[in-house]
N, C-alpha and C positions, 0 to 999 in steps of 0.2 A: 932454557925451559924453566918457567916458572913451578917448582914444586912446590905441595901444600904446606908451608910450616907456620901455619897458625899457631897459635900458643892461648889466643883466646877473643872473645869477639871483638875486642875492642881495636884489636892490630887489623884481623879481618874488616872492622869498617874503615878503619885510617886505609886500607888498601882498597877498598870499591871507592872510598874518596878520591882518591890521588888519583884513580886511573878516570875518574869520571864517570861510573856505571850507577844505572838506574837497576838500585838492589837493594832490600830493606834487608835488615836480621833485627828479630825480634829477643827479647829476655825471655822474657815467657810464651812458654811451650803451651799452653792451655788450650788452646785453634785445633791442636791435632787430635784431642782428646773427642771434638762432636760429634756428634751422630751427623749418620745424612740420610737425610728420609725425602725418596721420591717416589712419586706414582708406581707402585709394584714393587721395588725397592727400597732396602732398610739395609744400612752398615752400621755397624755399633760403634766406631770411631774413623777420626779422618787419614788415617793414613793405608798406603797399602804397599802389598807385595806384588812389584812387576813383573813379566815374566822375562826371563833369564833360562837361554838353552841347555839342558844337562844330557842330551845325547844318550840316553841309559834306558831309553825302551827294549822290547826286545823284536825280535823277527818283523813281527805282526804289527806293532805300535802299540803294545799295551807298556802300562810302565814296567820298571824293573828296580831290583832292591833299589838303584840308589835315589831311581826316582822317588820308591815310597817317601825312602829317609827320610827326603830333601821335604816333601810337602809334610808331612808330620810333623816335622820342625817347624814348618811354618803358619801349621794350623795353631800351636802351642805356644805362636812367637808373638801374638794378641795384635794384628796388623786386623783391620778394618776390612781389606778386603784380600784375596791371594787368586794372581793374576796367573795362571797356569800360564807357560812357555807355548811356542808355536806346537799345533796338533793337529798334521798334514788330516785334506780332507780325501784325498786319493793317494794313494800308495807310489804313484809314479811323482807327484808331489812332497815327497819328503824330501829334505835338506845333509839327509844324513843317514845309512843304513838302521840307525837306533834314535832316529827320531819319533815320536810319537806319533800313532795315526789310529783316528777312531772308526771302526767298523762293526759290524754283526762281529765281529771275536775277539772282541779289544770291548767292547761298551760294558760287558760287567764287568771286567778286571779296572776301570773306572770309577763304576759305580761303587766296587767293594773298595777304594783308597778313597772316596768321599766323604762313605758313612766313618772312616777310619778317622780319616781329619776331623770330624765335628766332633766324634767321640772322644780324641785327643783334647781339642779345643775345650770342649765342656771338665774333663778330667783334671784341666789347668786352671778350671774356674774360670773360664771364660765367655763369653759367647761365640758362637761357632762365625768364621769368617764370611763373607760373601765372594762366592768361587764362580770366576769366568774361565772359562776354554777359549782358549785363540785359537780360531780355524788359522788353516792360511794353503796356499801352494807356492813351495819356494821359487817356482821359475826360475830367475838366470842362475842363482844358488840351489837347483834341483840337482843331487846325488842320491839316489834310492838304494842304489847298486853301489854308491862308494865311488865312481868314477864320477867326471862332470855329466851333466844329460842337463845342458840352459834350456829354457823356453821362457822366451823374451814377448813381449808385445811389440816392439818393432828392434830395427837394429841402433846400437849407442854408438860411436866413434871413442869413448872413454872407456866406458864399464865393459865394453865387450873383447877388452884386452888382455885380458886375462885366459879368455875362451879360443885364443889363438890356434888351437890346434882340434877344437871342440865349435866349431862358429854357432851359436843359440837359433834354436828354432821357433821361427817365429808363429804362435798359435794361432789357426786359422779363427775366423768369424762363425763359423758355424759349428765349432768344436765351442763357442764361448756358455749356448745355454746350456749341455751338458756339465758346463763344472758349476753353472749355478743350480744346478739342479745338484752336485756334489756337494756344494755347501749347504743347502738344504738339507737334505738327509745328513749331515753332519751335524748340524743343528738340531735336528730332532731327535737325535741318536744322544747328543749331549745333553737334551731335555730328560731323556730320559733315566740315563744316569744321575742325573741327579745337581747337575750345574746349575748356579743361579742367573746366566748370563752366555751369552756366545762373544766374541769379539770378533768381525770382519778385519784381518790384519791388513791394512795398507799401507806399510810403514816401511822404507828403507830399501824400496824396488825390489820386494820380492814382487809374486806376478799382480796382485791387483794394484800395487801402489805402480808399478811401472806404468798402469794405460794412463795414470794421469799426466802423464808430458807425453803418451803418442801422439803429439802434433802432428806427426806426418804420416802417420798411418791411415791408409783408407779404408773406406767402408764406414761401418754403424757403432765402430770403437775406437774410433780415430778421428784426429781434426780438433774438431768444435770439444767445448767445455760438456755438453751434454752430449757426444758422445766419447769423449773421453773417462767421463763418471758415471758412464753406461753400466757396465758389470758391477761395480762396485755398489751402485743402488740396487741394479737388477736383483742382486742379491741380499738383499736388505730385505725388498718387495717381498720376493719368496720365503724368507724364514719369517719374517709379518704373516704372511696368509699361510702359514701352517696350524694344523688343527690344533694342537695345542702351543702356545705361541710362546716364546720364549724372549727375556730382553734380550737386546742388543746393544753392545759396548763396545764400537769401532776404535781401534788404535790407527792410525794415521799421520801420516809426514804432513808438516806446515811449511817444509824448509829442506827441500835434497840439497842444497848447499853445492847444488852445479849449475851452472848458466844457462838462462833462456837462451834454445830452446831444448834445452839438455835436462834441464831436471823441474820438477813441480816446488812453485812458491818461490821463485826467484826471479830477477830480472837478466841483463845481459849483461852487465856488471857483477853478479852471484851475488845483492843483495837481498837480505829478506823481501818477498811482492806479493803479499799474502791476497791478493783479492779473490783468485778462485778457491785458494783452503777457505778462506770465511764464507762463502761460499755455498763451498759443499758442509760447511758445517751447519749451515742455513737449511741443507737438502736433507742431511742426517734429520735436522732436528723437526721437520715436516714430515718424516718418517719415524714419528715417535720415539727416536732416538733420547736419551734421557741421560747419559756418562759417555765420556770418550776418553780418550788418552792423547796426549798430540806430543811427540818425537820430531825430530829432526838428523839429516844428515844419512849418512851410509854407513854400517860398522865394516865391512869392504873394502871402502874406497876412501874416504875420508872421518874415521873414527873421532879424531877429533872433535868435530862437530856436535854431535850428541853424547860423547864417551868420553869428554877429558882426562887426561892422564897421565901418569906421573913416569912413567916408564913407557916407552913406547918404538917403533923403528923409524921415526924421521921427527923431527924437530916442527912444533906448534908454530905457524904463522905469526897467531896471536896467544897474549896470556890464557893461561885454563881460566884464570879469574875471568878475564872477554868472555870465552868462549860459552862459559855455562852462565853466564849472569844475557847473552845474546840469547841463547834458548830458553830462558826463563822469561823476559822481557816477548818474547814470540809468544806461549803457550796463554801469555796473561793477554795479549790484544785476543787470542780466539776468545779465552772467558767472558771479556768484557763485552766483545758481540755477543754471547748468547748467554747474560745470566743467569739465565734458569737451567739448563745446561747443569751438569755438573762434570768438569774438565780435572781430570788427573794428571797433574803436572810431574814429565820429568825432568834429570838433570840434576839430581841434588848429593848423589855419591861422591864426588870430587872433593863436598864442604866438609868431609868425615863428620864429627861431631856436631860441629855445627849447621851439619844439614838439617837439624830437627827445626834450628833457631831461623833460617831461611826460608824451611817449609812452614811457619807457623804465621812467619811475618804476612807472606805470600795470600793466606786464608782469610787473614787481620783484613789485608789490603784488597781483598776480591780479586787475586791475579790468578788464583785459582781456587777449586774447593778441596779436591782430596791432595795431598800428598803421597807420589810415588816413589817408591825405592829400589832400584833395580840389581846393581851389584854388587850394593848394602847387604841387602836382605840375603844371597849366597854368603858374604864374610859374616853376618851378625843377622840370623834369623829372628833373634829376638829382640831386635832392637826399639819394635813399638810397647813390648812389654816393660825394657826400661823407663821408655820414654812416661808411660804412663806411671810408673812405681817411684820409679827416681827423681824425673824431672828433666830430662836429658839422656844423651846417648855418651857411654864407656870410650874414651879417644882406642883404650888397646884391647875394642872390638870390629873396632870401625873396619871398613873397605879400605887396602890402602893405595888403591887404584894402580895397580901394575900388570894389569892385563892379564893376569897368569890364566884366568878363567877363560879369556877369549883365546889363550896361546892353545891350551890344550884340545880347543874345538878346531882350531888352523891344523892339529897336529894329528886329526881323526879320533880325540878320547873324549871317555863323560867328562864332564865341565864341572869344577865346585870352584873353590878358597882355595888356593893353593899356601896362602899365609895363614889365615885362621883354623883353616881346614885341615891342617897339613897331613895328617895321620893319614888320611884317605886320599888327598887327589896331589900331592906335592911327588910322592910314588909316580903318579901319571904322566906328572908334569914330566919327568925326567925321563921317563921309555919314550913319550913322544917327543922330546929333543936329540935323544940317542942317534949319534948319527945323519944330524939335521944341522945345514950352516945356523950359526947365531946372525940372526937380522942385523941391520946396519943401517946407520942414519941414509935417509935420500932426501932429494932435494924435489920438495912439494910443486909441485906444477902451479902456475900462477893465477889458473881458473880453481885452486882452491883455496879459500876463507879457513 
């Protein structure tokens, strides 16, 4: 396993040199510093806060302390834009009994942590962030109750291995325009409170990213390309033609990083085959769409892929240098189909410090316009406030990619920093190993990259 031990960027380029990869790092940070100004939408700098799951609502889906904490911090943390975490849009759709979900008794508890972040943000002398909700329904990752409850769009031969004893229930066609009618009123509920933005999540097989590879599902959401990007627009359509209209900023997989015809963006080989992600990026952007995100891979089944990392339970195929310079290189061919677009790249927590110098190159180069931070921004919330003050990002603030935040979500607890953080979630860390084997390397199946 390749671990990070940069020391500075020049060793970091002797290493994308030597291995061959198509990856610029720039000296100057100045890229991340712009504004980005499109039709309805204004961010006062180019970087943002991804979302990152912290488990710590309560009953209902409203937040709880540590949810406040967490976005407070990151209203304060001078990040461009702050990407709320996943925020079920039906209750039988949450991922976790204290995952977030917005309804008639959760929308002002919301609404009163929005007005709270701008007034943080402005208190730090800042301008207040630009704040999206990520709807989503977890499907085959649905626990509401804490046990498994999958609802799949068809059956996996991989992914459903897990569900062994739980087999996923596959969501009928006619139960489909009821949840886009859920994510509408979810939408509007979010407009309400006070968001600047919704995001349709289809990213990583929860339930809307899974119909993109129902190749074999029949009916009106299965098969063909446009009915497979059925729900997923359908739902676009709908919070478009809402009275008061709200943007929209889909997060989305270009790459499950499993074999045609197992996963979306891939061929039969599991190489990247983006033609129907560009695509549907084509379909977004016909639907007024204006900002996306585009992800890759499963945090699940093959973490790797989108989540390189330095600690982890089975051993990388390839270098984390491959790994995240492949999903970097992916997010820049969607860019450069749709320049006007404004595409949120991630992937950049692995470079610690010199993720700023990556994300800046990237902006320089048109591979993308915003830079995202996803498990940065839990270890060092304020790391665009350096970036802006200093010139760069503190190496002993940085993410030091060891998973401990995704350990403690495996483990049923809120999710933070378990290194930077430690005072609060390293506690956590430790009841939820209490009595839990320690993982152990395994030997990766050969359908995964």
């Amino acid at each position: 396993m390749q671990k990070f031990n940069y020391k500075s960027m020049e060793a970091l380029r002797a290493d994308i040199l030597s291995q061959g990869l198509e990856l610029d790092v720039s000296d100057d940070v100045s890229a991340l510093l712009q504004k980005v100004s499109l039709p309805g939408i204004s961010i006062c700098n180019s970087m943002a806060v991804l979302p990152m799951e912290g488990c710590d609502g309560d009953e209902y889906g409203a937040p709880g302390e540590l949810t406040i904490r967490r976005y407070l911090r990151f209203a304060r943390g001078g990040a461009g834009i702050v990407w709320f975490e996943a925020i079920a849009v039906v209750p039988e759709g949450r991922g976790n009994p204290r995952q977030l979900c917005i309804n008639e008794k959760t929308a002002e508890a919301f609404a009163g942590l929005l007005r709270r972040m701008r007034a943080a943000a402005r208190e730090s002398g800042r301008e207040p962030p630009f704040i999206i909700a990520q709807l989503t329904h977890a499907g085959r990752y649905a626990r509401p109750r804490g046990a498994p409850e999958p609802v799949t769009a068809q059956r996996h031969p991989l992914l459903d291995e897990k569900y062994r004893n739980t087999p996923p229930r596959i969501i009928a066609d006619e139960e489909l325009p009821l949840l886009e009618d859920a994510f509408a009123k979810a939408a509007a509920l979010a407009g309400q409170a006070g968001f600047d933005a919704v995001d349709v999540k289809a990213c990583h097989r929860y339930l809307i990213s899974d119909f993109f590879s129902a190749y074999d599902r029949p009916g009106l959401y299965g098969g063909s390309y446009e009915n497979r990007a059925r729900l997923f627009l359908n739902i676009i359509d709908r919070i478009n033609a809402l009275p008061s209209p709200i943007a929209i900023t889909p997060r989305i997989n270009a790459y499950d990083a499993l074999p045609y015809p197992l996963g979306f963006g891939s061929d039969e080989k599991n190489r990247p085959f983006l033609i129907e992600p560009l695509k549907l990026l084509a379909d977004m952007k016909l639907r007024g769409v204006k900002m996306a995100n585009i992800s890759c891979g499963n945090p699940y089944y093959n973490p790797h892929v989108g989540r390189p990392f330095d600690n982890g339970p089975y051993m990388p195929p390839e270098s984390q240098l491959k790994l995240s310079a492949r999903m970097l290189n992916i997010i820049s061919e969607m860019q450069r189909s749709q320049p006007r677009m404004a595409i949120v790249c991630t992937g950049l927590s692995w470079f610690r410090q010199f993720g700023a110098n990556v994300a800046a190159a990237g902006i320089k180069n048109g591979c993308w316009t915003i830079a995202g931070f996803g498990r940065q921004s839990l270890a060092y919330p304020d790391f665009a406030a350096d970036i802006i003050n200093l010139g760069g990002m503190k190496p002993e603030k940085c993410c030091a990619a060891c998973s401990g935040c995704t350990q403690i979500m495996r483990d049923g607890g809120s999710a933070g920093c378990t290194v930077r953080d430690g005072e609060i979630y390293l506690p956590i860390l430790k009841k939820g190993r209490a009595g839990r084997p320690v993982p152990t390397p395994q030997t990766l199946c050969d359908h995964i990259i």
